[in-house]
TIMAR-156339 format. One record per atom (N, C-alpha, C): residue in one letter; z, y, x. Coordinates in steps of 0.2 Angstrom, whole numbers, padded with zeros to 4 digits, always signed. Atoms other than C-alpha are relative to their C-alpha. Layout:
N
aZYX
...
This chain:
203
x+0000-0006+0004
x+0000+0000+0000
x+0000+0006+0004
x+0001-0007-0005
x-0005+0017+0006
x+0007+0006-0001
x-0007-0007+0001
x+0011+0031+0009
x-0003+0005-0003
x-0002-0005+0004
x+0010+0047+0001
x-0006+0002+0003
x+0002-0004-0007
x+0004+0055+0019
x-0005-0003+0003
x+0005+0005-0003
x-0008+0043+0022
x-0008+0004-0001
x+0006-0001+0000
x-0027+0050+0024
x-0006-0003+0002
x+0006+0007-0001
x-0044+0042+0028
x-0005+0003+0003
x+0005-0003-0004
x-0057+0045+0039
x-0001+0007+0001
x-0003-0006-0003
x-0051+0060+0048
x-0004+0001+0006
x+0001-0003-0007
x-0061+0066+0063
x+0004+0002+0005
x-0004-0003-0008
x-0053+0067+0080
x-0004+0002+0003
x+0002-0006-0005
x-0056+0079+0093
x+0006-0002+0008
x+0000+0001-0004
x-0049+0072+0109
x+0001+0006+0005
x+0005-0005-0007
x-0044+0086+0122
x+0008-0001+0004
x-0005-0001-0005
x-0032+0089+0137
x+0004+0006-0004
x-0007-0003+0001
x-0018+0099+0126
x+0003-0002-0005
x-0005+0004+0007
x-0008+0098+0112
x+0002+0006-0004
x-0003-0005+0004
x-0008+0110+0098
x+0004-0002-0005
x-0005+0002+0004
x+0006+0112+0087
x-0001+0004-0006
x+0000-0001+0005
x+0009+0117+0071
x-0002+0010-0002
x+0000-0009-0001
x+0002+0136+0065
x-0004+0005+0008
x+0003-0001-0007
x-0004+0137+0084
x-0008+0002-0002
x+0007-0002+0000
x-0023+0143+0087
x-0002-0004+0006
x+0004+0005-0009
x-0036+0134+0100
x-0007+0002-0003
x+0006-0003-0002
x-0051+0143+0105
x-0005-0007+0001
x+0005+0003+0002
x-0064+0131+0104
x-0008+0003+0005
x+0006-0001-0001
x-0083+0131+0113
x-0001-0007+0000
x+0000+0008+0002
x-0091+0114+0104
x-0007+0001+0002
x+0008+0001-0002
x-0109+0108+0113
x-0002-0004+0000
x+0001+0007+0003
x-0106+0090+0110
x-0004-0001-0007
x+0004+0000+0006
x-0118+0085+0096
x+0006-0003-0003
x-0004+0002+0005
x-0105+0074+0089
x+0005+0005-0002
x-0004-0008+0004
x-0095+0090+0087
x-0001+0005-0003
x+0005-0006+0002
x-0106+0101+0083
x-0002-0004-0009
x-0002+0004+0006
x-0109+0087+0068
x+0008+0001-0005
x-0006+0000+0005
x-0089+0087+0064
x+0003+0007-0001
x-0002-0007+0005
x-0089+0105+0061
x-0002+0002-0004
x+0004-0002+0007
x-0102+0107+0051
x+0004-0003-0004
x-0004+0004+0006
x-0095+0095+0040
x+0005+0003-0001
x-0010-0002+0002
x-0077+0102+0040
x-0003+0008-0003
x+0000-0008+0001
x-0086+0121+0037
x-0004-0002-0009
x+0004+0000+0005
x-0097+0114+0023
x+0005-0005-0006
x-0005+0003+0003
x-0083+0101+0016
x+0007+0004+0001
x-0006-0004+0002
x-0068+0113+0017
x+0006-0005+0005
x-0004+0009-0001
x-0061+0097+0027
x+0005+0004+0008
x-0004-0001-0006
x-0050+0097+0045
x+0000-0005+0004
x-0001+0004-0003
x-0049+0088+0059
x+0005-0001+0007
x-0007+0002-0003
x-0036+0079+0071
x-0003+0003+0006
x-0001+0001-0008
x-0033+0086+0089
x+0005-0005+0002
x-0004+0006-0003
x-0026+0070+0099
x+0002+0004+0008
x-0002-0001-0007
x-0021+0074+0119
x-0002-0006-0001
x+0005+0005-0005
x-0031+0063+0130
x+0006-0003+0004
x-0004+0005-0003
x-0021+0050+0138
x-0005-0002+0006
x+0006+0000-0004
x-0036+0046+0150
x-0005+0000-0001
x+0007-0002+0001
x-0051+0052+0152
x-0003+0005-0001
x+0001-0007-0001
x-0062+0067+0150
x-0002+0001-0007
x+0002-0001+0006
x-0066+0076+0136
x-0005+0001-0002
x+0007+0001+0003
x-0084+0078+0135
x-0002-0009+0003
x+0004+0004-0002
x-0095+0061+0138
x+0004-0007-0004
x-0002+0003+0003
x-0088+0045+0135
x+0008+0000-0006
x-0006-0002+0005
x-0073+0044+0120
x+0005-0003+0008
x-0005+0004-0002
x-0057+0042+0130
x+0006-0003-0004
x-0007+0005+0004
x-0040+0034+0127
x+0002+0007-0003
x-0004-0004+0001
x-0027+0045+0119
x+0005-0001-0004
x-0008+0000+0004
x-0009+0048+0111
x-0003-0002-0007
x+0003-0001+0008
x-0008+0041+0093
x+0003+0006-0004
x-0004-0003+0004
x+0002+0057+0089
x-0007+0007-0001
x+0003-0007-0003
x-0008+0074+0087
x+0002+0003-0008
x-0001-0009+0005
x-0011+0091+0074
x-0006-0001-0002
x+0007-0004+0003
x-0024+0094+0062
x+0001+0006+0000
x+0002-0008+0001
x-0033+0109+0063
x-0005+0001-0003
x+0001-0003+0006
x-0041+0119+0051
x-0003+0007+0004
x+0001-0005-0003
x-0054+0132+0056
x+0000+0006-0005
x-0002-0006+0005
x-0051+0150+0052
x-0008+0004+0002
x+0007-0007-0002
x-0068+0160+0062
x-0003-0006+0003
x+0006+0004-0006
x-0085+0152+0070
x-0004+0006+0000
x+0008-0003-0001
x-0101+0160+0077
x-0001-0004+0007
x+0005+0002-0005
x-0116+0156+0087
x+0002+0004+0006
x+0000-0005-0005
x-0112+0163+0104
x-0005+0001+0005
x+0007-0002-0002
x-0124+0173+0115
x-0001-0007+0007
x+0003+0004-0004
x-0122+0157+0127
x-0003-0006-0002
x+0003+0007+0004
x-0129+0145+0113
x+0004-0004-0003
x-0004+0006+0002
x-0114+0135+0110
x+0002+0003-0006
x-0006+0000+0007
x-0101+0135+0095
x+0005+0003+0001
x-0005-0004-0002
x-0088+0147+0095
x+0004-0002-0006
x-0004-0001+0006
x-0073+0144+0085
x+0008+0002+0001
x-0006-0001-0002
x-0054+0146+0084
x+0000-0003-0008
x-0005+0005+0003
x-0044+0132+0075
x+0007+0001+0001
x-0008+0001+0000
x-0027+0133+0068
x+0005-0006-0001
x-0005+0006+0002
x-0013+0119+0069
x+0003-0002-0008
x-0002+0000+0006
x-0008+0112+0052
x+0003-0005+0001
x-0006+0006-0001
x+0002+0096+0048
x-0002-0006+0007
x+0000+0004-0006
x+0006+0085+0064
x-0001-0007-0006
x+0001+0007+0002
x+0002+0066+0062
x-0001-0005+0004
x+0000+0007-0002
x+0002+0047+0067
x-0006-0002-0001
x+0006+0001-0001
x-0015+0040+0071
x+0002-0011-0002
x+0000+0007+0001
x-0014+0022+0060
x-0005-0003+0004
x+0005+0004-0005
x-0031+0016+0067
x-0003+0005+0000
x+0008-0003+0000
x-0047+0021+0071
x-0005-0004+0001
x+0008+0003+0000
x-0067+0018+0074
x-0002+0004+0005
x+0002-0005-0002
x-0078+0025+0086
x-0007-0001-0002
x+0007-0002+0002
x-0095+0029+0079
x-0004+0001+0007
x+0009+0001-0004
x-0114+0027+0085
x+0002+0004+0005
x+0002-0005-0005
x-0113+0043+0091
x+0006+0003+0004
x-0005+0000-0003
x-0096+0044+0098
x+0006+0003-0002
x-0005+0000+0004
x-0085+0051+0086
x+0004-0003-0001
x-0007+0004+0001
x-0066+0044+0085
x-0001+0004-0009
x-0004-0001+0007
x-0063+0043+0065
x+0007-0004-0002
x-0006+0004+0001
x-0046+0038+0061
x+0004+0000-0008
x-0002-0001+0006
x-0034+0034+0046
x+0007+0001+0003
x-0007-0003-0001
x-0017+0045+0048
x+0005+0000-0004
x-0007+0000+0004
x+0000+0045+0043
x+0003+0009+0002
x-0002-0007-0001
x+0006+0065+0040
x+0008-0002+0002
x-0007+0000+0001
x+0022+0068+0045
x+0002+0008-0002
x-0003-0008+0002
x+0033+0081+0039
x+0003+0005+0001
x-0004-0004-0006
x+0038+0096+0045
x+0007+0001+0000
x-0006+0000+0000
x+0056+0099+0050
x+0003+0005-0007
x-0004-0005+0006
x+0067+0107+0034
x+0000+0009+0003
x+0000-0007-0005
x+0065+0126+0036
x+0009+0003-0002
x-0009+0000+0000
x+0086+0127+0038
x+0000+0008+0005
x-0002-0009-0006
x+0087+0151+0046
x+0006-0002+0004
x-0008+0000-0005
x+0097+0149+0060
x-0002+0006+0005
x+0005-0007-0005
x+0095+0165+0072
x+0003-0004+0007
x+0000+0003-0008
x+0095+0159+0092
x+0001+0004+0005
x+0001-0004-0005
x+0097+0165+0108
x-0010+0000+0000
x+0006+0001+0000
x+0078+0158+0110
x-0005+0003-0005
x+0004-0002+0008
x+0073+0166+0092
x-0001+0008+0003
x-0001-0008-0001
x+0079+0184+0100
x-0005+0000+0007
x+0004-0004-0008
x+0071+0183+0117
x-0008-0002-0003
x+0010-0003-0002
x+0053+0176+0111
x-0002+0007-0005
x+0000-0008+0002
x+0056+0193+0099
x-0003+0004+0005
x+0000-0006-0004
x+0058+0203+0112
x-0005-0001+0005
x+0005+0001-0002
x+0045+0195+0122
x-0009+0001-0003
x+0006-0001+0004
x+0031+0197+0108
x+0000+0009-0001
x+0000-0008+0001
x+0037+0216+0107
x-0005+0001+0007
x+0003-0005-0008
x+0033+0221+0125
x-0005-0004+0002
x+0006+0003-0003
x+0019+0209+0127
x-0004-0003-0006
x+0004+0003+0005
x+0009+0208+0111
x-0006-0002+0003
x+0003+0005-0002
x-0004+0201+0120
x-0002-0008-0003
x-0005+0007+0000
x+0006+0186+0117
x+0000-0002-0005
x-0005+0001+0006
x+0011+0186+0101
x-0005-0002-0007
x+0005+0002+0005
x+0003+0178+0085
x+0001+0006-0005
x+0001-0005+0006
x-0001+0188+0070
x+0008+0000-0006
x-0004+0000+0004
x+0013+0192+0059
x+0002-0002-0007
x-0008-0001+0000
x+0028+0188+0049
x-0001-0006+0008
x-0001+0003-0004
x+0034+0182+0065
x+0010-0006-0004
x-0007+0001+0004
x+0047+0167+0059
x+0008-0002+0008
x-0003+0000-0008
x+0060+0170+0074
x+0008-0003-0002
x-0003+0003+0002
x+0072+0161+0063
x+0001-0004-0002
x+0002+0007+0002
x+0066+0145+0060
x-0001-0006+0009
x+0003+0003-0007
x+0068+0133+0077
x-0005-0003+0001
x+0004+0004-0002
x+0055+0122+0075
x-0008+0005+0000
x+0007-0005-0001
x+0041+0137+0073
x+0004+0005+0008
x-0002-0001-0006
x+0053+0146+0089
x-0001-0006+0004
x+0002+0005-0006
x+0050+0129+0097
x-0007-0002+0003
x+0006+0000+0001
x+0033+0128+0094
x-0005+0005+0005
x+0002-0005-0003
x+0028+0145+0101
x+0004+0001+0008
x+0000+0004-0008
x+0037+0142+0116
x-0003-0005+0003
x+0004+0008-0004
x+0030+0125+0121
x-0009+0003+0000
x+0007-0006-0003
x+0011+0138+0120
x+0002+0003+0004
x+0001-0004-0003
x+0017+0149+0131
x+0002-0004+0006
x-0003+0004-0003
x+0028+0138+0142
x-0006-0007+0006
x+0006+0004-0004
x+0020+0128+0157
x+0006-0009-0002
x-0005+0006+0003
x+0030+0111+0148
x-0002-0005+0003
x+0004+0005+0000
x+0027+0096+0154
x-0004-0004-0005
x+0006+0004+0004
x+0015+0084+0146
x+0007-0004-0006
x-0003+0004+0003
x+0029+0072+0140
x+0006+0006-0006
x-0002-0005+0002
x+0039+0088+0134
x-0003+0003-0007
x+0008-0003+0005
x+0024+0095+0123
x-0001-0006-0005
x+0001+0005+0005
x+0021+0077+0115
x+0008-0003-0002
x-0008+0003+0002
x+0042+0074+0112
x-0001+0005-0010
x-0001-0007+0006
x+0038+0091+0100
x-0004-0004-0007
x+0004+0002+0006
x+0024+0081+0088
x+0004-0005-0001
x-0001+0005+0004
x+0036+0067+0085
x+0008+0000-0002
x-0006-0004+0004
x+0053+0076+0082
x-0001+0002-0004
x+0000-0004+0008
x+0057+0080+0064
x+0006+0003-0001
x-0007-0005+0000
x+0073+0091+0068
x-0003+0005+0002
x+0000-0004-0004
x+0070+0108+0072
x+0005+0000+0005
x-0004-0002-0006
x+0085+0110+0082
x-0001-0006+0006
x-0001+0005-0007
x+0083+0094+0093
x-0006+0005+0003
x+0002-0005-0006
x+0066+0103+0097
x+0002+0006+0003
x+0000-0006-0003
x+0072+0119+0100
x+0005-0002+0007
x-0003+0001-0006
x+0083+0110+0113
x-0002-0003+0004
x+0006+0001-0007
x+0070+0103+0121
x-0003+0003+0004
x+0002-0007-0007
x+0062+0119+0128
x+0004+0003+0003
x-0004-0007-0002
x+0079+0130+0130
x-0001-0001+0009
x+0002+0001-0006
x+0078+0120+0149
x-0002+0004+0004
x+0007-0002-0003
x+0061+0128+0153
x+0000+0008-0003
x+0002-0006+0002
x+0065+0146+0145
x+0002+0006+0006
x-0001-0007-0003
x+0065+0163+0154
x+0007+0005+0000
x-0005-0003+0003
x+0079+0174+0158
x-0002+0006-0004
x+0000-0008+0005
x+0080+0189+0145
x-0003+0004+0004
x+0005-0005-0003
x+0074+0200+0158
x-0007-0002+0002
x+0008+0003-0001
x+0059+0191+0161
x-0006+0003-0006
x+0003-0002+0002
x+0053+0195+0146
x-0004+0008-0002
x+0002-0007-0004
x+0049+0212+0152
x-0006+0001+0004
x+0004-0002-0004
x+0035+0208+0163
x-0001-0007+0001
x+0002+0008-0005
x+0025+0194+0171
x-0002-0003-0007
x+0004+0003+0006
x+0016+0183+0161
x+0002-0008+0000
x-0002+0005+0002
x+0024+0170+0151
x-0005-0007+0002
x+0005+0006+0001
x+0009+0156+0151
x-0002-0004+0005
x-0002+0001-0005
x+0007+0145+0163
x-0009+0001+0005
């Protein structure tokens, strides 16, 4: 019997990082099999799984990869003056990669298990006030607003992007469903208060 969160023939997208939830990822697709699974997602309203590659490269043959990753959901495309596919995709609900297929043409489709996001329980932070005051003096940096710098698991999130986290760190974040354990998974890797003053968080 299928769970609730269970979905079907999902498109993956394979890459060396690991978007998180509400996160953005810049995008340049020239793989025909990619170039296929956007049209489709732009003409079907549809979304597709970013996985972290476990070995392998991202263009050419499919590699291995985590079964955990992030649907994303594109917000903007255009044809760029270099010819390729220009997009930015947002994170949406994380998920468990039940199976998959890999297609003629080299497409990973799989069928996923969503998981749920941590309860939104306001707690205010040491970590909720410094990436504040980090997003003030260096908007750059900073996503489009309401910033929620009272919720850990969206403060853990937006750390673990700016943050040079290790791999294993980054992938702990898609398979916690506590906000507070994640937020105590970065506090380690965070900056002192006066950091956020200068210098560039990112790795």
């Amino acid at each position: 019997m299928n769970a609730p969160g269970d979905q079907h023939g999902i498109p993956l997208f394979p890459l060396h990082t690991v978007l998180f939830p509400q996160g953005l990822l810049p995008l340049r697709i020239f793989e025909p099999r990619y170039v296929d699974m956007v049209g489709a997602c732009l003409r079907e309203d549809g979304a597709f799984g970013v996985v972290p590659i476990l070995h392998g490269q991202e263009a050419g043959p499919t590699p291995s990869f985590h079964p955990h990753g992030t649907l994303a959901r594109i917000e903007q495309w255009d044809q760029g003056s270099d010819g390729l596919l220009h997009l930015v995709a947002r994170g949406a609900q994380r998920f468990d990669v039940r199976n998959h297929v890999v297609q003629a043409d080299g497409l990973v489709v799989a069928d996923i298990a969503l998981r749920a996001e941590p309860a939104v329980v306001p707690a205010e932070s040491a970590a909720g006030s410094l990436l504040g005051q980090l997003f003030t003096a260096r908007p750059e940096f900073a996503p489009p607003r309401p910033w929620a710098l009272d919720q850990p698991a969206w403060v853990a999130y937006r750390w673990a992007e700016l943050l040079a986290l290790p791999t294993t760190d980054r992938l702990a974040l898609l398979t916690l469903d506590d906000g507070g354990a994640m937020l105590t998974r970065v506090q380690a890797h965070l900056p002192h208060s006066g950091d956020a003053q200068g210098g560039s968080p990112v790795h």
